[in-house]
N, C-alpha and C positions, 0 to 999 in steps of 0.2 A: 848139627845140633850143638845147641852150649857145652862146651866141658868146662866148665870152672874150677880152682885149684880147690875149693872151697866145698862142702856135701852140698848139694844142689840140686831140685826136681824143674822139669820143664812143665809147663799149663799151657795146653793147648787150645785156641778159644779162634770161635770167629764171630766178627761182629757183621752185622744186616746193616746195609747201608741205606736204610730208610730214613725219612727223615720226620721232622713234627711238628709239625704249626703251633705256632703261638700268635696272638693278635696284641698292637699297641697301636695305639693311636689309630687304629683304622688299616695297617701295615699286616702284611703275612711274610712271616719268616721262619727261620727252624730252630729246635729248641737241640740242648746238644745232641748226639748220637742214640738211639734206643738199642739198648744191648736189652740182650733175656737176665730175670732175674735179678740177683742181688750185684752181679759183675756193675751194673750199666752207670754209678755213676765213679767207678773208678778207671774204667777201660775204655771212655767215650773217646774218640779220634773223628775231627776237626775234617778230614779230608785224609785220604790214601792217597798218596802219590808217592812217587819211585826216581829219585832224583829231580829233575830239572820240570814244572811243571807244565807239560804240552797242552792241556785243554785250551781251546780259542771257541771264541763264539762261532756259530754254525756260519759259513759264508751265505749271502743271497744267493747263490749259484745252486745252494743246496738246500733251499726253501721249502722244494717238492717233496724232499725229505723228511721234512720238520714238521710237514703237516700230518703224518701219520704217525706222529708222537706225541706223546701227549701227558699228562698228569692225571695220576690215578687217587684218589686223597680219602679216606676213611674221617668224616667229621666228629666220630666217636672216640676214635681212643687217639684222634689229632696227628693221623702218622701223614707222610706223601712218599709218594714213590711214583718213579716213571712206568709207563703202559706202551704198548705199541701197538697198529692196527695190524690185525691179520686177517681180517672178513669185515663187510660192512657194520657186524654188527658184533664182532668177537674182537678182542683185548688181549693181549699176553704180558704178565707181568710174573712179580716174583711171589710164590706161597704166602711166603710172610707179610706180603704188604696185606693181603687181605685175611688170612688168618693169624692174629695177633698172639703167640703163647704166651707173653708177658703181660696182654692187657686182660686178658680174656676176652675180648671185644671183636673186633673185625668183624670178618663176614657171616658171625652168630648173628649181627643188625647190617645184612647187605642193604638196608633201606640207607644206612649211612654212609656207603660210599658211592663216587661218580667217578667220571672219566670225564676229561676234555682235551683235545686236542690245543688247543688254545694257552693250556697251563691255567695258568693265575693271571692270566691279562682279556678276560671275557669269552666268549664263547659260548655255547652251551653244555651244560652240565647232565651227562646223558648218567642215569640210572642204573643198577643192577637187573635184565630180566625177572619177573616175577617178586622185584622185593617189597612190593607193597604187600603181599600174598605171603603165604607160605613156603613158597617155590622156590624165593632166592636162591639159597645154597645147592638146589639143584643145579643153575646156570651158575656154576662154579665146580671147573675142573680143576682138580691140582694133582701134584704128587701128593701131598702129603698136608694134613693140617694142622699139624704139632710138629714143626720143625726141630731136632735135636741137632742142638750147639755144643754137643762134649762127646765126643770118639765114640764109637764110631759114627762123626760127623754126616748128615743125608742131605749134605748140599744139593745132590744133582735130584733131587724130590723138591726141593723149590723153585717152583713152578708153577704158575695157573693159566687157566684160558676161562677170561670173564666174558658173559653173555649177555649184552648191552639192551635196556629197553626197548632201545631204538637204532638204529645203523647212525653210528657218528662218525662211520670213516668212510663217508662218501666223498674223501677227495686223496685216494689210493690206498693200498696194501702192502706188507710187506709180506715177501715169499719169504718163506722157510726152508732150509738145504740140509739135510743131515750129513755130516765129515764123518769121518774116522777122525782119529786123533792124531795119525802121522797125515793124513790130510791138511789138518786143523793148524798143526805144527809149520807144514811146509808154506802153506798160503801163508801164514803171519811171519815168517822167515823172509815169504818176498815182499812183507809191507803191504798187503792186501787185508788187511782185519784193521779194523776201525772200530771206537765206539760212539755213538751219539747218544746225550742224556741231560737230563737234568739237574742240575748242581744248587745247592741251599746256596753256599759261600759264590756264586758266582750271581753276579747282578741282574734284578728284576727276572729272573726265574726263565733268564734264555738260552735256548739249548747248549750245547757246546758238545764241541766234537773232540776225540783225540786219535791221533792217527798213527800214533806210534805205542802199538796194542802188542808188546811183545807177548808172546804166549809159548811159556816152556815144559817140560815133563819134569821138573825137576829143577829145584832152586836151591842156595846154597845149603841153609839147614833144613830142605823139605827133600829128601831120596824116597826113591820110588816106594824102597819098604819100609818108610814112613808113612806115604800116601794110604797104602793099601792098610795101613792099620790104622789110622787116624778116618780116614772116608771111607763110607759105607759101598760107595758104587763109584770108583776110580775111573771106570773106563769112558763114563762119559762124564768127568768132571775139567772143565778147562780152568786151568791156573794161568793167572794173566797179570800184567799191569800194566794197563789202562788207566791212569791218574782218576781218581774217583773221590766224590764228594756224598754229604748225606743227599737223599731223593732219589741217586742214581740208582736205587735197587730195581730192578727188576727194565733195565734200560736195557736192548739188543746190541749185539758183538754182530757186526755188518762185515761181510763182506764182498769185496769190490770186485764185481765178474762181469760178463755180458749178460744181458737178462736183469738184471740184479740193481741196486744191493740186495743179499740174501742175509735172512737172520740165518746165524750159524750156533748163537747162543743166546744167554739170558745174563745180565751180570746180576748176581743174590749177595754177595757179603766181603768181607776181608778176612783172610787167615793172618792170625796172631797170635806168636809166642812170647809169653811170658817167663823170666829165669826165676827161680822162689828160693832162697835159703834155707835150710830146712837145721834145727838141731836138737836133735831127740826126737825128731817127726814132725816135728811143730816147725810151723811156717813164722820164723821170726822178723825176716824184709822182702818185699816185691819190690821189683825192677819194673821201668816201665815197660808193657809189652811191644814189640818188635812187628812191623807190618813184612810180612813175605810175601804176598802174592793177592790179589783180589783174586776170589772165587766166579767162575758160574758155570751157568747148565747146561751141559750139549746139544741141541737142537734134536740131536739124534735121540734122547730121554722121551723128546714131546711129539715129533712129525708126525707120526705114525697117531699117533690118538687124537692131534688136534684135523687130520683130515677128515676120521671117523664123526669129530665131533662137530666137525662144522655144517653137517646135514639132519644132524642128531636131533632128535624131537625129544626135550628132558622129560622126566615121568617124577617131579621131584612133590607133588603136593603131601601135607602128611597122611591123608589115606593112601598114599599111591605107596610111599615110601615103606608104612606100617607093612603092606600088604606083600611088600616083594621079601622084607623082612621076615614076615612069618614064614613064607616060603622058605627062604636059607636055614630058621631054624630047623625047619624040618627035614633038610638036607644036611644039617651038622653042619652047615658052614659061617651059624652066628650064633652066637652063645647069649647073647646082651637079650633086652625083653623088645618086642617089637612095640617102639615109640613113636615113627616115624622123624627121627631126628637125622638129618643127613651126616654124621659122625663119620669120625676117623676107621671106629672098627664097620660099621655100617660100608665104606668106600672100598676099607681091604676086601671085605666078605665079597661084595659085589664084583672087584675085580678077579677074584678066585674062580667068580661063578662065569665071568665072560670066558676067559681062558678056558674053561672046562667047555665052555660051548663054541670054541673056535672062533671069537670072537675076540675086538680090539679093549684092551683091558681100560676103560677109562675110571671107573670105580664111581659112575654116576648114571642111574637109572634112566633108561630111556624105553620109547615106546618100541623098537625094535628088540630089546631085551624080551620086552613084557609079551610079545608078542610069538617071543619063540618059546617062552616058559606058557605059554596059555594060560595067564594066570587068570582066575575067576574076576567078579566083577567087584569093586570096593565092597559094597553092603555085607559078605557072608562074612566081613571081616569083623567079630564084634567084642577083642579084647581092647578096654579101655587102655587109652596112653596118658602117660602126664609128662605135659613139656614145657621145663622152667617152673614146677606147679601149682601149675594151671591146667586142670580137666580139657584135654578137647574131644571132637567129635570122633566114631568109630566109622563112619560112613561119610561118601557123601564129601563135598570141599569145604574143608574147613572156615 
């Protein structure tokens, strides 16, 4: 940690390494860094990288690879981030690419975002499940959809597994391995953890790989009882540096085995310290902030519910939603009014309610939930909702 001779507070801050189109001339490129809140145009950083920069374009040898990666892009609040395939018709990327806290935007309008394997050089632009409908945000699992960026940090909740109109990754899969952390540690020890991603600052939007993915418990001003106070869920958060660029959010930490490559992680952000001056309390100068480590999520956060999830039939329309709602009210386990809004406290409640029934906590209604709650049929449902307000229907598909 800083000690300066000087009174001196440290600001703890990570930034999301997404990135955000802008158009000239007919060109797509990325506009600086999107940080949360008022931080984002003083803390914006160009690229993370950790010494000497290792990113090289993806070889041809490793083309197989590159086609089940792809660009994820929200045309609404202009962000991009990388996606990877994990089913033909399922996506993994990072929380935040698709839930936006700073725009409001995101996957409130899943009608505006796609996927493509292809990136930004053609292909086709596969849809959100159900976002012409009301059902989008159903076919959207996450950790978490208000990502907190100020201690205790919930990195390892940025997460999602997107549910595609259509199968766009019919030319492979990527498997997923859940590590331990001294797992995690030793394999990148022997040079076997790799990243592949999408870089803003690297030319015409082509993948690049970096292979020298060191991943530590502990960096010089980041000790372990730091970690545990500063992040909410340490044990499966991997600290790494991975040279990373904006777009690379939500890119896969690979690693190189038989069988394999295996997703082992997700990369979501950059951890950055900042030194402040402080005299009388008052912040009189800021330093610039200091990169320590790119962030991401341990494979082991998400395995377990994206297996669950990938046979999952969603239950997300807003009747359906309303209905499983009033249910929880009446089990004490939702306090809000039954809207059918797929929300953040609507996903906790939900995951409460699976756990309680021995089941995989994905916090996203499906027909195997509804089916072990016996719940009645939409119609007896007849408290009005207002969503965004606007009156909708009490019955029946919206």
């Amino acid at each position: 940690i800083w000690r300066p001779s000087i009174c001196a507070a440290i600001a703890v801050l990570m930034a999301c390494l997404s990135g955000s189109l802008r158009t000239q001339a007919g060109a797509v490129g990325i506009a600086p860094l999107r940080l949360a809140g008022t931080l984002q145009a003083t803390l914006a950083i160009p690229v993370a990288k950790f010494g000497i920069d290792q990113r090289q374009e993806l070889p041809a040898a490793m083309q197989g690879l590159g086609e089940r990666i792809g660009l994820i892009v929200d045309e609404r609040s202009r962000t991009v981030c990388t996606a990877f395939c994990v089913a033909e018709d399922l996506v993994a990327t990072a929380a935040h690419c698709v839930f936006h806290r700073n725009t409001g935007s995101g996957a409130q309008k899943p009608a505006d975002i796609w996927f493509s394997t292809r990136g930004m050089n053609g292909g086709e632009r596969v849809r959100i499940a159900g976002a012409a409908s009301s059902s989008g945000l159903g076919n959207i699992m996450a950790g978490t959809t208000k990502l907190r960026l100020k201690p205790p940090i919930d990195a390892t909740d940025d997460w999602a597994i997107v549910r595609l109109a259509q199968p766009a990754c019919n030319r492979g899969t990527l498997p997923v391995k859940a590590l331990s952390a001294d797992r995690l540690l030793g394999e990148a020890q022997a040079g076997r953890i790799y990243q592949v991603a999408f870089h803003e600052d690297l030319a015409n939007w082509r993948l690049a790989i970096d292979r020298g993915c060191e991943i530590r418990s502990e960096y010089e001003s980041l000790d372990a009882p730091l970690i545990r106070k500063e992040f909410s869920a340490p044990d499966t958060l991997i600290l790494h540096r991975c040279d990373t660029g904006e777009g690379s959010s939500g890119s896969p930490l690979l690693l190189d085995a038989v069988g394999g490559p295996y997703v082992v992680g997700i990369n979501v952000g950059t951890y950055l310290q900042s030194k402040l001056l402080l005299r009388g309390g008052r912040v009189v100068k800021s330093f610039a902030p200091v990169k320590i480590a790119n962030t991401a999520v341990s494979a082991a956060e998400f395995a377990e519910r994206l297996e669950d999830y990938r046979t999952a039939k969603p239950m997300a329309e807003l009747a359906d939603v309303r209905r499983l709602q009033a249910h929880m009210v009446e089990q004490q386990l939702y306090v809000g009014t039954p809207d059918g809004v797929l929300g953040e406290q609507t996903r906790a409640a939900i995951r409460v309610l699976q756990l309680s029934l021995g089941m995989v906590d994905t916090g996203v209604p499906t027909l195997a939930l509804f089916e072990r709650l016996a719940l009645p049929p939409a119609e007896v449902v007849t408290a009005p909702a207002t969503v965004q307000g606007e009156q909708v229907p009490t019955s029946g598909t919206p």
